[in-house]
C-alpha positions as CSV (number, residue, x, y, z in Angstrom):
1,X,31.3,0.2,-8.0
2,X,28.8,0.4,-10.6
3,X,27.8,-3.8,-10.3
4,X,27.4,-3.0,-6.5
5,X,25.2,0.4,-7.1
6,X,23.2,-2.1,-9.6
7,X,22.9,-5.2,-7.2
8,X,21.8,-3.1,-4.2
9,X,18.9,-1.3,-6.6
10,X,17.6,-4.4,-8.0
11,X,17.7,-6.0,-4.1
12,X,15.9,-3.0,-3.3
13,X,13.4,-3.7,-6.1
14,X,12.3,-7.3,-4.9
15,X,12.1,-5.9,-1.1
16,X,9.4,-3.3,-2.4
17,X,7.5,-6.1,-4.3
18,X,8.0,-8.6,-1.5
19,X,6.7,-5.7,0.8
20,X,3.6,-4.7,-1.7
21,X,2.2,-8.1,-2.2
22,X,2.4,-8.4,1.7
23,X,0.5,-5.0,2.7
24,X,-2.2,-6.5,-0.6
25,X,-2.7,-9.5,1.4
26,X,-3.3,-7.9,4.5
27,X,-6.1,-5.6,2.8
28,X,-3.7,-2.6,1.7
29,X,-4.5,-1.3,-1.6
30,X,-1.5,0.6,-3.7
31,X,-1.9,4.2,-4.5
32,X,1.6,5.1,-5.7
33,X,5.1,2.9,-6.0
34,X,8.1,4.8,-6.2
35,X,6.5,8.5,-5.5
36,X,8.7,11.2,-6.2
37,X,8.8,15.0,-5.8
38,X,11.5,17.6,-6.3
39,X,11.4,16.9,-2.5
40,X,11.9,13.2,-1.6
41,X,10.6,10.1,-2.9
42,X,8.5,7.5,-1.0
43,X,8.6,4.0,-2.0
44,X,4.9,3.0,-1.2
45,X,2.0,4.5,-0.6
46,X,-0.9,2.5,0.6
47,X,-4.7,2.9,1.8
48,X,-7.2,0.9,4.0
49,X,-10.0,1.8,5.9
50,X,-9.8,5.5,5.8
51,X,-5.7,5.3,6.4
52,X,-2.9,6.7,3.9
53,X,0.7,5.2,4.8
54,X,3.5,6.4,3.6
55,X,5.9,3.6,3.7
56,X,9.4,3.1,3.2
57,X,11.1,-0.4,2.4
58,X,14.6,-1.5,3.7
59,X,16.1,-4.7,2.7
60,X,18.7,-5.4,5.6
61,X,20.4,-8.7,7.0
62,X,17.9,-8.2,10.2
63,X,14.5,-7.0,10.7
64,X,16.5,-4.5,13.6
65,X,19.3,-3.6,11.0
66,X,16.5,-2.5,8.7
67,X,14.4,-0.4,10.9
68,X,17.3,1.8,12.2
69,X,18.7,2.5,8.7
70,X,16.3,5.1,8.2
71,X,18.1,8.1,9.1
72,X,16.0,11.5,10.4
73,X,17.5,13.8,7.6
74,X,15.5,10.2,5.0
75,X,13.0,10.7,7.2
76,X,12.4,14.4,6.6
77,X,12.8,13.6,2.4
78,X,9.7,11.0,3.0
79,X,8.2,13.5,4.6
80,X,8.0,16.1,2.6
81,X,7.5,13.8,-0.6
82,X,4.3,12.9,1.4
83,X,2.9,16.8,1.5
84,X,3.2,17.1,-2.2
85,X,1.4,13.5,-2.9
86,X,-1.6,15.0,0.0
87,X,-1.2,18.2,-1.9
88,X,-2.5,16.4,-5.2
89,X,-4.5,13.4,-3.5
90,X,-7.7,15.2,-1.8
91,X,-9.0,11.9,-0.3
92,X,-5.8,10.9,1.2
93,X,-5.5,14.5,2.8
94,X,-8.7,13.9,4.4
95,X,-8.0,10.9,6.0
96,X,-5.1,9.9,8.8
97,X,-1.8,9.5,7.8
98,X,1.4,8.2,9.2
99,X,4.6,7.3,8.1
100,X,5.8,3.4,8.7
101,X,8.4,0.7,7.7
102,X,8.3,-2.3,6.2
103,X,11.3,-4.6,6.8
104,X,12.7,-7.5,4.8
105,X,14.9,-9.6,5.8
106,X,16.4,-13.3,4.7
107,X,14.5,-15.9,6.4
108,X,12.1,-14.0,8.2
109,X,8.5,-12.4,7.7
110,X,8.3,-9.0,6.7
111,X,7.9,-6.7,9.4
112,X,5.5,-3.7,9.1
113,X,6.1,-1.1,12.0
114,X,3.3,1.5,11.9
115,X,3.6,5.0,13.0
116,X,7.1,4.2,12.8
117,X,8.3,7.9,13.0
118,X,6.8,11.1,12.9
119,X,6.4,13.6,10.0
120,X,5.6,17.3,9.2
121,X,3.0,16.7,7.0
């Protein structure tokens, strides 16, 4: 149990550095990897041109299989996570927000859904 708990983390890993280098090249710049609060953790969060995403990165056989794997109760955890990191950021709590997903899959681009679901922050 422990080998699989280990090989799904580090495949985790390279999905979120897969999916940073490809937000970089599109123009994203990294504020926080990994941001956690006593509330929920966020695995990126980005900013370009006056936009803070908080994004969450699923590694799945299909782009599909990826997007829908983000339940609503990991959805409320990502979103809370994100009011504390606006509650410490003033810049990025001035600015839009929104909450997307960045899917990696074997053999295909990445795919970066935006406004992928809605939040309470």
């Amino acid at each position: 149990m422990a080998r699989d708990r280990r090989k799904s983390e580090e495949a985790g890993r390279f999905a979120e550095s897969v999916a940073l280098w490809y937000l970089r090249f599109k123009g994203w710049r990294l504020l926080a990897r990994r941001y956690k609060s006593p509330a929920g953790e966020v695995d990126l969060v980005m900013r370009r041109h006056g936009v803070t995403a908080f994004i969450e990165v699923k590694a799945r056989a299909t782009p599909d299989g990826a997007v829908s794997s983000v339940t609503p109760r990991q959805a409320r955890r990502i979103s809370a996570a994100a009011r504390q990191f606006l509650a410490e950021d003033r810049k990025a709590a001035l600015q839009c927000c929104r909450f997307d997903i960045l899917a990696v899959s074997p053999y295909h681009w990445p795919r970066h859904i935006e406004n992928a679901f809605e939040g309470d922050a």
